[in-house]
C-alpha positions in Angstrom: 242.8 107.2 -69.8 243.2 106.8 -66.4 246.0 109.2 -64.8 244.3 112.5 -64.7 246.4 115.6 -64.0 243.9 119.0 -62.7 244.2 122.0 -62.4 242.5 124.9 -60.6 243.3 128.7 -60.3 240.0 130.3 -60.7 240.7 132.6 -57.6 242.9 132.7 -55.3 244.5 129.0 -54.5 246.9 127.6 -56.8 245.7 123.7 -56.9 246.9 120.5 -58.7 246.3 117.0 -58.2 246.6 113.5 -59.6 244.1 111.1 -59.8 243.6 107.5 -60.9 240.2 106.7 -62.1 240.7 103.2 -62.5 241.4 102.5 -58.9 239.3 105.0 -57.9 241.7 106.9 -55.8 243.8 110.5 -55.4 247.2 110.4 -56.1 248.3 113.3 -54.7 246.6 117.1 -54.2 249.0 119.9 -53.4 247.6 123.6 -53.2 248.8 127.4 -52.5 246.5 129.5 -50.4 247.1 133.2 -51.4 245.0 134.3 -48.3 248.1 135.9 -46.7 248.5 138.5 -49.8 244.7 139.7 -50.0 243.9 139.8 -46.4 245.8 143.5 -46.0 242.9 144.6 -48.6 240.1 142.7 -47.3 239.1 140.8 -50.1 241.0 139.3 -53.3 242.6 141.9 -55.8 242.3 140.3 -59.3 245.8 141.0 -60.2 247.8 140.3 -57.3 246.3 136.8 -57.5 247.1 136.7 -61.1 250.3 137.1 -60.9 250.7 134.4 -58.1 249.3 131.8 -59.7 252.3 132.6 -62.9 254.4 132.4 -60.0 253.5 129.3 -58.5 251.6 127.1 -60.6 254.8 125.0 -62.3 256.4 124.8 -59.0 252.6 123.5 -57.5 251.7 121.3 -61.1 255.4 119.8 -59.8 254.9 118.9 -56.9 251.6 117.2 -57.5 253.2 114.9 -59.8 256.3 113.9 -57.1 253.8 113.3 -54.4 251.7 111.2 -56.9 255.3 109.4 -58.0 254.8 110.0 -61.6 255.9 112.1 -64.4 254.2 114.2 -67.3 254.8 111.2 -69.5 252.8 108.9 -67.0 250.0 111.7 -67.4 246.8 110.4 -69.6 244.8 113.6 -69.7 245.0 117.4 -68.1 241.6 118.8 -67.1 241.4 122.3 -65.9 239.2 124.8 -64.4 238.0 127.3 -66.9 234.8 129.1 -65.5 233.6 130.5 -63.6 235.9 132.5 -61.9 238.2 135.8 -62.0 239.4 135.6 -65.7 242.8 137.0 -65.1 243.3 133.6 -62.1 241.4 131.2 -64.6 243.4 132.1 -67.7 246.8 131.1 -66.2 245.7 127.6 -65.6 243.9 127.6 -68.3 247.3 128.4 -70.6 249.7 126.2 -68.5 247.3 123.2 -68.8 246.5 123.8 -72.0 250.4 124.1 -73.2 251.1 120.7 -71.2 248.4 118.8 -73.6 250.1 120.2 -76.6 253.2 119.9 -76.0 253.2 116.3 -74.1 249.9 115.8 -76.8 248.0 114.8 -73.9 243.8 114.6 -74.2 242.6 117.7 -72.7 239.3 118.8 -70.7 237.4 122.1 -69.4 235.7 121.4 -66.1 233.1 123.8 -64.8 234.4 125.1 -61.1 230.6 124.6 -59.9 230.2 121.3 -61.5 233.7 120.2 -59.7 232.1 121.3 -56.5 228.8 120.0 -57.1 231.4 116.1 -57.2 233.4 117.0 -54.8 231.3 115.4 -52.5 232.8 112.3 -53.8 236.3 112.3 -52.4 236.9 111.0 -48.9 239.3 111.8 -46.2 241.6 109.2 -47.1 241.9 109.8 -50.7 239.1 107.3 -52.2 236.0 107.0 -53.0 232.5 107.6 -51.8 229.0 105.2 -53.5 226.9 107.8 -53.4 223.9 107.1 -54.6 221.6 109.0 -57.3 219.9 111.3 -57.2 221.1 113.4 -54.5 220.6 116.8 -54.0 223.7 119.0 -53.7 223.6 122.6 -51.6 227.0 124.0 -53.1 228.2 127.4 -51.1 231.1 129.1 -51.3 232.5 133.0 -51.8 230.9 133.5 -55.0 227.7 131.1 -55.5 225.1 129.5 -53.8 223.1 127.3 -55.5 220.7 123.7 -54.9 220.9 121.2 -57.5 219.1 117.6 -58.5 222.0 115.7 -59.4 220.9 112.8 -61.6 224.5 111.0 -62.8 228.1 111.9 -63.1 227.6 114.8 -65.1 224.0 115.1 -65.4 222.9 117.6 -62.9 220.1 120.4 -62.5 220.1 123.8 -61.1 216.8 124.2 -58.8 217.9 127.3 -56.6 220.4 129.8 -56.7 221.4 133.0 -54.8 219.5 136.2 -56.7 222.2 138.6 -55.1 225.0 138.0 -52.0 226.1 134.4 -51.8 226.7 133.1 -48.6 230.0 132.9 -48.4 230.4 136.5 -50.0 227.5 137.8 -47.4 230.0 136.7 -44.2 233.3 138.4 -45.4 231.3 141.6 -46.2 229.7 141.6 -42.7 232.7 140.6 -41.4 234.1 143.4 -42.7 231.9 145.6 -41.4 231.9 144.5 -37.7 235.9 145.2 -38.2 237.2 141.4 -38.6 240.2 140.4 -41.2 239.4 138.4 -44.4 237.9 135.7 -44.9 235.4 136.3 -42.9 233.8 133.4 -42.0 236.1 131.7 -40.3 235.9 134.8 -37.3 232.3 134.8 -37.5 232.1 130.8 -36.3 235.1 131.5 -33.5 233.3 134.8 -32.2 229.9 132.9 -32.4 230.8 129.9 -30.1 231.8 131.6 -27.4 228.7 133.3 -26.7 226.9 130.1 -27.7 225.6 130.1 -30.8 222.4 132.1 -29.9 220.3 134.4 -31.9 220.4 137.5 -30.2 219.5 139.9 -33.1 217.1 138.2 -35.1 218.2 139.5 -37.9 215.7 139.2 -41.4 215.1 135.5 -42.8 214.8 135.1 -46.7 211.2 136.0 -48.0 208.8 133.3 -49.8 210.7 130.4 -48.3 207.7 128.5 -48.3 207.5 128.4 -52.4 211.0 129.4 -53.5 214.5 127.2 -53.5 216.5 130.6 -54.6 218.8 132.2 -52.0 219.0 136.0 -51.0 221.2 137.8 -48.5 222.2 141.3 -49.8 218.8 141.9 -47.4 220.7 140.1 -44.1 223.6 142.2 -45.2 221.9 146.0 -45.1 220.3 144.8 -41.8 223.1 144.0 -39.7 224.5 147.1 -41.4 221.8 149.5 -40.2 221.4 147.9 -37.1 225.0 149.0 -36.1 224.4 152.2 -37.1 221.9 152.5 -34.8 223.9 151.4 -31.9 226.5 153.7 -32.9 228.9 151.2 -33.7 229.0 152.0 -37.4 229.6 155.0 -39.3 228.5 154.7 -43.0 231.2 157.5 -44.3 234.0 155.8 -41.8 233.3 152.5 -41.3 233.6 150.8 -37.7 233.4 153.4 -34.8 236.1 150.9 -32.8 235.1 152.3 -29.4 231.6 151.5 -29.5 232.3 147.8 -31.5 232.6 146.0 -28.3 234.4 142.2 -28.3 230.8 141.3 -26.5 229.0 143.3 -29.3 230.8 141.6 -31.9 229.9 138.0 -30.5 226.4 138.8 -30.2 226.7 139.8 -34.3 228.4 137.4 -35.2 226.0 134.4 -33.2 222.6 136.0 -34.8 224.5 136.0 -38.4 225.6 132.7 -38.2 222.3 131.3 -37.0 220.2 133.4 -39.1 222.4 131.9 -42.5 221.8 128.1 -40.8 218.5 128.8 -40.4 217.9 130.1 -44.4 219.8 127.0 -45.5 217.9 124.4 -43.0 214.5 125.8 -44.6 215.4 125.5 -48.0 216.6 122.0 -47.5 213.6 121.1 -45.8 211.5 122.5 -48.9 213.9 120.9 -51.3 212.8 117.5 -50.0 209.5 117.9 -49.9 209.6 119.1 -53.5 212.0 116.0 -54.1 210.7 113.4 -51.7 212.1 109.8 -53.8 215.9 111.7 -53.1 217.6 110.5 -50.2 220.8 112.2 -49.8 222.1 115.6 -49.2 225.7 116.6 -49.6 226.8 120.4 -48.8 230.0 120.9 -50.5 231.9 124.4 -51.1 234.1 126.6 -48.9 231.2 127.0 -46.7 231.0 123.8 -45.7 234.0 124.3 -43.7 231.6 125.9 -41.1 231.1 123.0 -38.3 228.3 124.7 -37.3 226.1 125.1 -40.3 227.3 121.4 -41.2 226.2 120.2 -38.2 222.9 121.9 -38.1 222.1 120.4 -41.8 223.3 116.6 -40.7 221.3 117.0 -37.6 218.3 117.6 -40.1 219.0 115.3 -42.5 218.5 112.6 -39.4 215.1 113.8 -38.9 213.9 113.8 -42.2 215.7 110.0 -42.2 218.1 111.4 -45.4 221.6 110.3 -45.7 224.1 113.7 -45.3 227.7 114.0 -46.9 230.1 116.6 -46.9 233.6 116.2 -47.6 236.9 117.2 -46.0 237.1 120.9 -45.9 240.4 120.7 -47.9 237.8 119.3 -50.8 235.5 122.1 -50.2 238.0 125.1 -50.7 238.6 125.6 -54.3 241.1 122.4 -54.6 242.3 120.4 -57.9 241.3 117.0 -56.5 237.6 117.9 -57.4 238.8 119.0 -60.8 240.7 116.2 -61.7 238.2 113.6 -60.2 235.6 115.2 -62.8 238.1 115.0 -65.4 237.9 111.6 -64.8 234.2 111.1 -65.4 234.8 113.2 -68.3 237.2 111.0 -69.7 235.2 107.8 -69.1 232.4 109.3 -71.0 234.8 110.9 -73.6 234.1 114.3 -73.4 237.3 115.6 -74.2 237.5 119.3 -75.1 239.7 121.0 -78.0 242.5 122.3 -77.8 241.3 125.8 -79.5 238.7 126.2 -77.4 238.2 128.9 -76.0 238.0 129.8 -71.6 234.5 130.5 -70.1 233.3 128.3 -73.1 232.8 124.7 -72.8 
Protein backbone atom coordinates (compact mmCIF):
# COMPACT_ATOMS: atom_id res chain seq x y z
CA UNK A 1 0.00 0.00 0.00
CA UNK A 2 2.38 2.36 -0.99
CA UNK A 3 1.11 4.79 -3.86
CA UNK A 4 -1.15 7.18 -2.06
CA UNK A 5 -3.46 9.44 -4.03
CA UNK A 6 -4.91 12.80 -1.61
CA UNK A 7 -7.18 14.88 -1.81
CA UNK A 8 -8.03 18.27 -0.25
CA UNK A 9 -10.93 20.76 -0.88
CA UNK A 10 -11.93 21.74 2.49
CA UNK A 11 -11.88 25.57 1.46
CA UNK A 12 -10.89 27.19 -1.04
CA UNK A 13 -7.75 25.32 -2.94
CA UNK A 14 -8.46 22.51 -5.08
CA UNK A 15 -5.29 20.05 -4.09
CA UNK A 16 -4.05 16.57 -5.08
CA UNK A 17 -0.93 14.81 -4.83
CA UNK A 18 0.85 11.49 -5.04
CA UNK A 19 2.99 10.11 -2.64
CA UNK A 20 5.13 6.97 -2.20
CA UNK A 21 5.51 5.96 1.30
CA UNK A 22 7.93 3.38 0.72
CA UNK A 23 10.60 5.64 -0.62
CA UNK A 24 9.52 8.19 1.39
CA UNK A 25 8.99 10.71 -1.20
CA UNK A 26 6.13 13.14 -3.12
CA UNK A 27 5.36 12.20 -6.40
CA UNK A 28 3.76 14.98 -7.53
CA UNK A 29 1.38 17.93 -5.72
CA UNK A 30 -0.64 20.08 -8.02
CA UNK A 31 -3.22 22.70 -6.49
CA UNK A 32 -5.92 25.51 -7.64
CA UNK A 33 -5.88 28.69 -5.58
CA UNK A 34 -9.49 30.19 -5.84
CA UNK A 35 -8.16 33.41 -4.19
CA UNK A 36 -8.86 35.42 -7.40
CA UNK A 37 -12.79 34.61 -7.16
CA UNK A 38 -13.33 35.52 -3.26
CA UNK A 39 -11.07 38.48 -3.10
CA UNK A 40 -13.96 40.96 -4.79
CA UNK A 41 -16.00 39.85 -1.49
CA UNK A 42 -13.30 39.93 0.96
CA UNK A 43 -13.47 36.68 2.30
CA UNK A 44 -14.55 33.04 0.82
CA UNK A 45 -18.28 32.64 -0.16
CA UNK A 46 -19.17 28.95 0.55
CA UNK A 47 -20.77 28.33 -2.72
CA UNK A 48 -18.70 29.97 -5.13
CA UNK A 49 -15.93 27.76 -3.79
CA UNK A 50 -18.11 24.85 -4.10
CA UNK A 51 -18.80 25.01 -7.26
CA UNK A 52 -15.05 25.45 -8.16
CA UNK A 53 -13.80 22.72 -6.75
CA UNK A 54 -16.79 20.45 -9.13
CA UNK A 55 -15.14 22.36 -11.62
CA UNK A 56 -11.75 21.63 -11.17
CA UNK A 57 -11.04 18.82 -9.09
CA UNK A 58 -10.89 15.93 -12.07
CA UNK A 59 -8.89 18.15 -14.16
CA UNK A 60 -6.47 18.89 -10.79
CA UNK A 61 -6.86 14.73 -9.45
CA UNK A 62 -5.40 14.51 -13.39
CA UNK A 63 -2.80 16.24 -13.34
CA UNK A 64 -1.45 14.97 -10.05
CA UNK A 65 -1.23 11.63 -11.41
CA UNK A 66 0.66 12.83 -14.99
CA UNK A 67 3.19 14.69 -13.02
CA UNK A 68 3.60 11.68 -10.66
CA UNK A 69 3.79 9.41 -14.14
CA UNK A 70 1.15 6.99 -13.00
CA UNK A 71 -2.36 6.08 -13.53
CA UNK A 72 -5.45 5.32 -11.27
CA UNK A 73 -4.55 1.67 -11.67
CA UNK A 74 -0.96 2.30 -10.20
CA UNK A 75 -3.00 4.00 -7.21
CA UNK A 76 -2.91 1.82 -3.79
CA UNK A 77 -5.11 3.93 -1.61
CA UNK A 78 -7.15 7.54 -1.88
CA UNK A 79 -7.18 9.53 1.34
CA UNK A 80 -9.07 12.65 1.58
CA UNK A 81 -9.80 15.56 3.61
CA UNK A 82 -13.14 15.31 5.31
CA UNK A 83 -13.20 17.83 8.37
CA UNK A 84 -12.97 20.29 9.33
CA UNK A 85 -13.76 22.65 6.86
CA UNK A 86 -16.78 24.40 4.79
CA UNK A 87 -19.04 21.36 4.23
CA UNK A 88 -20.24 22.35 0.89
CA UNK A 89 -15.82 22.47 -0.28
CA UNK A 90 -15.19 19.26 1.83
CA UNK A 91 -18.13 17.26 0.35
CA UNK A 92 -16.90 17.42 -3.23
CA UNK A 93 -13.71 15.80 -2.44
CA UNK A 94 -15.06 13.87 -0.22
CA UNK A 95 -17.59 12.31 -3.19
CA UNK A 96 -14.89 12.29 -5.96
CA UNK A 97 -12.46 10.41 -3.77
CA UNK A 98 -14.77 8.41 -2.42
CA UNK A 99 -16.29 7.30 -6.02
CA UNK A 100 -12.45 6.66 -7.25
CA UNK A 101 -12.09 3.85 -4.33
CA UNK A 102 -15.26 2.25 -5.39
CA UNK A 103 -15.12 2.26 -8.59
CA UNK A 104 -11.20 1.45 -9.07
CA UNK A 105 -11.95 -0.68 -5.42
CA UNK A 106 -9.14 1.18 -4.06
CA UNK A 107 -8.53 1.15 0.15
CA UNK A 108 -9.90 4.34 1.21
CA UNK A 109 -9.02 6.89 4.18
CA UNK A 110 -10.53 10.14 6.10
CA UNK A 111 -7.75 12.43 7.15
CA UNK A 112 -8.42 15.22 9.62
CA UNK A 113 -7.34 18.76 7.82
CA UNK A 114 -5.67 19.73 11.38
CA UNK A 115 -4.04 16.48 11.87
CA UNK A 116 -2.61 16.85 8.05
CA UNK A 117 -1.22 20.17 9.15
CA UNK A 118 -0.09 19.18 12.42
CA UNK A 119 2.47 16.35 9.70
CA UNK A 120 2.96 18.57 7.40
CA UNK A 121 5.90 19.56 9.06
CA UNK A 122 7.28 16.47 7.54
CA UNK A 123 7.68 17.23 3.90
CA UNK A 124 10.73 19.06 2.64
CA UNK A 125 11.39 21.48 -0.09
CA UNK A 126 12.55 18.94 -2.30
CA UNK A 127 9.82 16.51 -2.02
CA UNK A 128 11.28 14.09 0.83
CA UNK A 129 11.44 13.57 4.05
CA UNK A 130 12.20 15.13 7.33
CA UNK A 131 13.56 12.66 10.84
CA UNK A 132 11.85 14.54 13.11
CA UNK A 133 12.12 13.42 16.24
CA UNK A 134 9.36 12.75 19.01
CA UNK A 135 7.85 14.44 20.80
CA UNK A 136 7.69 17.77 19.22
CA UNK A 137 5.43 20.33 19.83
CA UNK A 138 3.45 21.68 16.84
CA UNK A 139 2.00 25.55 16.87
CA UNK A 140 -0.53 24.99 13.82
CA UNK A 141 -2.10 28.49 12.52
CA UNK A 142 -4.02 29.15 9.74
CA UNK A 143 -7.50 31.03 8.62
CA UNK A 144 -9.65 29.10 10.74
CA UNK A 145 -7.63 27.43 13.84
CA UNK A 146 -4.99 28.03 16.03
CA UNK A 147 -3.99 25.46 18.18
CA UNK A 148 -0.52 23.91 20.30
CA UNK A 149 -0.25 20.33 20.37
CA UNK A 150 2.24 17.49 22.08
CA UNK A 151 2.75 15.26 19.26
CA UNK A 152 3.87 11.88 20.53
CA UNK A 153 3.99 9.49 17.09
CA UNK A 154 2.61 9.53 13.66
CA UNK A 155 -0.80 9.85 14.58
CA UNK A 156 -0.72 10.16 18.25
CA UNK A 157 -0.99 13.71 19.11
CA UNK A 158 -2.52 16.09 21.93
CA UNK A 159 -4.31 19.31 21.87
CA UNK A 160 -2.75 21.55 24.80
CA UNK A 161 -3.95 25.11 23.49
CA UNK A 162 -6.31 26.44 21.15
CA UNK A 163 -7.81 29.75 20.08
CA UNK A 164 -11.17 30.43 22.39
CA UNK A 165 -12.37 33.00 19.61
CA UNK A 166 -10.47 34.74 16.29
CA UNK A 167 -7.68 32.48 15.00
CA UNK A 168 -4.80 34.20 13.87
CA UNK A 169 -4.95 33.84 10.58
CA UNK A 170 -8.83 34.90 10.58
CA UNK A 171 -7.88 37.93 13.08
CA UNK A 172 -5.34 39.48 10.07
CA UNK A 173 -7.88 39.33 7.12
CA UNK A 174 -10.54 40.92 9.36
CA UNK A 175 -8.21 43.76 10.44
CA UNK A 176 -7.04 43.88 7.14
CA UNK A 177 -10.25 44.47 6.13
CA UNK A 178 -10.85 47.03 8.20
CA UNK A 179 -7.70 49.21 7.62
CA UNK A 180 -9.13 48.94 3.79
CA UNK A 181 -6.57 46.11 2.39
CA UNK A 182 -7.88 43.18 -0.23
CA UNK A 183 -8.11 39.52 0.91
CA UNK A 184 -6.18 37.60 2.38
CA UNK A 185 -4.99 39.75 4.48
CA UNK A 186 -1.96 38.81 5.80
CA UNK A 187 0.07 38.85 3.16
CA UNK A 188 -0.50 43.07 3.03
CA UNK A 189 -0.04 43.28 6.60
CA UNK A 190 3.79 41.66 6.46
CA UNK A 191 4.47 44.03 3.05
CA UNK A 192 3.02 47.25 4.77
CA UNK A 193 4.89 46.24 8.11
CA UNK A 194 8.45 46.10 6.69
CA UNK A 195 8.68 49.09 5.34
CA UNK A 196 8.21 51.04 8.41
CA UNK A 197 10.34 48.41 10.09
CA UNK A 198 8.55 46.13 11.98
CA UNK A 199 8.08 48.38 15.09
CA UNK A 200 5.33 48.42 17.56
CA UNK A 201 3.91 51.73 17.32
CA UNK A 202 0.47 51.08 18.86
CA UNK A 203 0.92 48.66 21.40
CA UNK A 204 -1.97 47.24 20.89
CA UNK A 205 -3.57 44.48 23.83
CA UNK A 206 -1.45 41.15 24.49
CA UNK A 207 -3.48 37.99 25.37
CA UNK A 208 -4.49 37.83 29.16
CA UNK A 209 -3.18 35.01 31.68
CA UNK A 210 -0.20 34.16 29.46
CA UNK A 211 1.64 33.22 32.25
CA UNK A 212 -0.72 30.03 33.11
CA UNK A 213 -2.68 29.50 29.88
CA UNK A 214 -1.50 27.73 26.35
CA UNK A 215 -5.10 28.83 24.74
CA UNK A 216 -5.09 31.71 22.09
CA UNK A 217 -7.44 34.84 21.93
CA UNK A 218 -7.58 37.65 19.50
CA UNK A 219 -11.27 38.74 18.96
CA UNK A 220 -9.84 41.31 21.91
CA UNK A 221 -6.64 42.58 19.38
CA UNK A 222 -9.31 42.78 16.87
CA UNK A 223 -11.99 45.44 18.68
CA UNK A 224 -8.82 47.39 19.69
CA UNK A 225 -7.34 48.20 16.56
CA UNK A 226 -10.90 48.69 15.59
CA UNK A 227 -11.64 51.39 18.21
CA UNK A 228 -8.47 52.80 18.06
CA UNK A 229 -9.24 53.98 14.40
CA UNK A 230 -12.32 55.23 15.30
CA UNK A 231 -10.73 57.39 17.39
CA UNK A 232 -8.37 58.86 14.93
CA UNK A 233 -11.16 59.29 12.65
CA UNK A 234 -10.06 56.86 10.23
CA UNK A 235 -12.97 54.44 10.80
CA UNK A 236 -16.50 54.75 10.70
CA UNK A 237 -18.44 51.85 12.35
CA UNK A 238 -21.77 52.31 10.00
CA UNK A 239 -19.31 53.01 6.75
CA UNK A 240 -16.29 51.37 7.19
CA UNK A 241 -12.80 53.08 6.24
CA UNK A 242 -13.02 56.91 6.10
CA UNK A 243 -10.27 56.65 3.02
CA UNK A 244 -9.13 60.31 3.55
CA UNK A 245 -8.09 60.03 6.91
CA UNK A 246 -6.54 56.11 6.41
CA UNK A 247 -3.20 57.46 5.51
CA UNK A 248 -0.55 54.86 3.52
CA UNK A 249 1.80 55.98 6.67
CA UNK A 250 -1.23 55.26 9.03
CA UNK A 251 -1.72 51.98 7.59
CA UNK A 252 2.07 50.92 8.07
CA UNK A 253 2.12 51.96 11.48
CA UNK A 254 -1.21 49.39 11.90
CA UNK A 255 -0.15 47.02 10.22
CA UNK A 256 3.69 46.94 12.14
CA UNK A 257 2.01 46.98 15.79
CA UNK A 258 -0.49 44.06 14.59
CA UNK A 259 2.07 42.00 13.23
CA UNK A 260 4.39 42.40 16.27
CA UNK A 261 1.72 42.23 18.71
CA UNK A 262 0.51 38.49 17.07
CA UNK A 263 4.56 37.55 17.15
CA UNK A 264 4.74 38.50 20.44
CA UNK A 265 1.42 36.32 21.73
CA UNK A 266 2.87 33.37 19.83
CA UNK A 267 6.60 33.79 21.17
CA UNK A 268 5.05 33.76 24.87
CA UNK A 269 3.03 30.89 24.52
CA UNK A 270 5.93 28.94 23.01
CA UNK A 271 8.12 29.94 25.70
CA UNK A 272 5.38 28.61 28.31
CA UNK A 273 4.85 25.64 26.29
CA UNK A 274 8.48 24.57 26.94
CA UNK A 275 8.64 25.24 30.17
CA UNK A 276 5.52 23.14 30.72
CA UNK A 277 7.19 20.46 28.31
CA UNK A 278 10.82 20.84 29.03
CA UNK A 279 12.14 16.85 27.81
CA UNK A 280 10.57 18.26 24.06
CA UNK A 281 13.04 19.58 21.92
CA UNK A 282 11.53 20.63 18.75
CA UNK A 283 9.10 23.08 17.56
CA UNK A 284 7.58 23.09 14.16
CA UNK A 285 4.93 25.96 13.11
CA UNK A 286 3.04 24.78 10.25
CA UNK A 287 -0.32 26.33 8.64
CA UNK A 288 -0.98 29.10 6.22
CA UNK A 289 0.43 31.34 8.76
CA UNK A 290 3.63 30.14 8.61
CA UNK A 291 3.97 31.75 5.36
CA UNK A 292 4.76 34.98 7.42
CA UNK A 293 8.72 35.32 7.33
CA UNK A 294 8.47 37.50 10.04
CA UNK A 295 6.63 35.60 12.71
CA UNK A 296 8.76 32.52 11.46
CA UNK A 297 11.64 34.14 11.95
CA UNK A 298 10.89 35.53 15.30
CA UNK A 299 9.90 31.89 16.58
CA UNK A 300 13.31 30.24 15.09
CA UNK A 301 15.21 33.02 16.56
CA UNK A 302 13.63 31.74 19.94
CA UNK A 303 13.89 28.37 19.55
CA UNK A 304 17.98 29.18 19.40
CA UNK A 305 17.77 30.64 22.67
CA UNK A 306 15.88 28.16 24.46
CA UNK A 307 18.70 25.62 22.46
CA UNK A 308 15.22 23.79 20.67
CA UNK A 309 15.39 22.58 17.16
CA UNK A 310 12.68 24.74 14.84
CA UNK A 311 10.95 23.37 11.62
CA UNK A 312 8.59 24.81 9.38
CA UNK A 313 7.97 23.65 5.97
CA UNK A 314 7.70 25.28 2.54
CA UNK A 315 4.88 27.62 2.49
CA UNK A 316 3.28 25.68 -0.45
CA UNK A 317 2.94 22.77 2.50
CA UNK A 318 1.52 25.16 4.86
CA UNK A 319 -1.46 26.46 2.67
CA UNK A 320 -4.17 23.90 2.65
CA UNK A 321 -2.22 21.51 0.08
CA UNK A 322 -2.83 17.59 -0.71
CA UNK A 323 0.80 16.62 -0.14
CA UNK A 324 0.00 16.79 3.71
CA UNK A 325 -3.07 14.72 3.14
CA UNK A 326 -1.65 12.15 1.29
CA UNK A 327 1.63 11.86 3.37
CA UNK A 328 -0.81 11.13 6.42
CA UNK A 329 -2.65 8.72 4.38
CA UNK A 330 0.41 7.10 4.22
CA UNK A 331 0.96 6.65 7.97
CA UNK A 332 -2.56 5.62 8.01
CA UNK A 333 -2.06 2.93 5.69
CA UNK A 334 1.10 1.60 7.44
CA UNK A 335 -0.85 1.33 10.58
CA UNK A 336 -4.11 0.13 8.66
CA UNK A 337 -6.40 2.50 9.54
CA UNK A 338 -8.40 2.39 6.55
CA UNK A 339 -11.89 4.01 6.74
CA UNK A 340 -15.31 2.60 5.12
CA UNK A 341 -16.59 3.33 2.42
CA UNK A 342 -20.11 4.31 3.98
CA UNK A 343 -18.79 6.42 6.24
CA UNK A 344 -20.00 9.29 6.72
CA UNK A 345 -17.95 13.30 6.22
CA UNK A 346 -17.09 15.14 9.45
CA UNK A 347 -17.05 11.63 11.05
CA UNK A 348 -13.94 9.61 11.28
Amino acid sequence: MSIILGIETSCDETAAAVYDSDKKLLLSGSIFSQIKLHEIYGGVVPEIASRSHLEKIDIIVQHALNDAKITLNNVDVVAVTNKPGLVGSLLIGFCFAKAISFVKNKKFIVVDHLEAHIFSSFLKDDFSVYDIEFPYISLSVSGGNTGLYLVEDFGKFELLGQTIDDAAGEAFDKIAKIIGFGYPGGAIIEEYAAKVGFKDFFNYTRTKDVSTSLNFTFSGLKTAVLYDLVKRGAYDLNSGPIWDNVTLDLKKKVSSSLLVCISDIFEQKVKLVFSKYPQVKTLTFVGGVACNKYITERLERLCKKLNKKFVSPHCGFCSDNAAMVAFVGGYKAEQNKFSDLDCDILKD
